[in-house]
N, C-alpha and C positions, 0 to 999 in steps of 0.2 A: 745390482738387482733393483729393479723399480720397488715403490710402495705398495701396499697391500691399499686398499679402498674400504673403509668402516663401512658395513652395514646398517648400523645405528643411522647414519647420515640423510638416508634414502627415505624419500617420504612419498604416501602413496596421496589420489585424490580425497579432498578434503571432505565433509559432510557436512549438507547444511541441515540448519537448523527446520523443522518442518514449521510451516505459518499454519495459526487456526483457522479452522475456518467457521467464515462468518454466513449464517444462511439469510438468503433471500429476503425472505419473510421477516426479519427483523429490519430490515430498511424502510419498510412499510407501515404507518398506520390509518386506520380507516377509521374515520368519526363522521357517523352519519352519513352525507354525499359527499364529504371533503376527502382527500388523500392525502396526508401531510408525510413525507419523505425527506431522507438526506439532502442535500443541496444536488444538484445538478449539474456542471459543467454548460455553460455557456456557450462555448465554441464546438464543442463533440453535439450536444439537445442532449433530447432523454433517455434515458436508460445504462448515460457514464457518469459516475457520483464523483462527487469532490472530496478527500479524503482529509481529516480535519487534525491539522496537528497543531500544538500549544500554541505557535504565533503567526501559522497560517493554513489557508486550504490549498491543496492540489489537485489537480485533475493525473488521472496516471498515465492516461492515456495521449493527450498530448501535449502535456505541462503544463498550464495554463495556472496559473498561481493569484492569489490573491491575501495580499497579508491585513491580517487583525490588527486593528488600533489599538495604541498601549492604553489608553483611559477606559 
């Protein structure tokens, strides 16, 4: 007789975790006629931001990376 097959074993798909979300309007501010905003991607222009992590920026969009100086 073959073996039986645990139950226990079988696993279904995983769940991710949900990301916050970040709205618009906070990338933005307006001081008088200037617009000061997050960093911009260079190789995408405007309206793809650079995402700023501890010892560099990325773009998500088509990798474009630029790492922070340790001093």
């Amino acid at each position: 007789m073959g073996k039986k097959r645990k139950e226990s074993n079988r696993k279904g798909k995983k769940k991710r975790a949900k990301r916050p979300v970040i709205k618009k309007g906070s990338l933005y501010k307006i001081e008088g006629n200037t617009i000061k905003r997050k960093r911009m991607c260079p190789k995408c222009g405007p309206g793809v931001f650079l995402a700023e992590h501890t010892n560099r920026v990325s773009c998500g969009k088509c990798g474009y990376t630029e790492f922070k100086s340790k001093s």
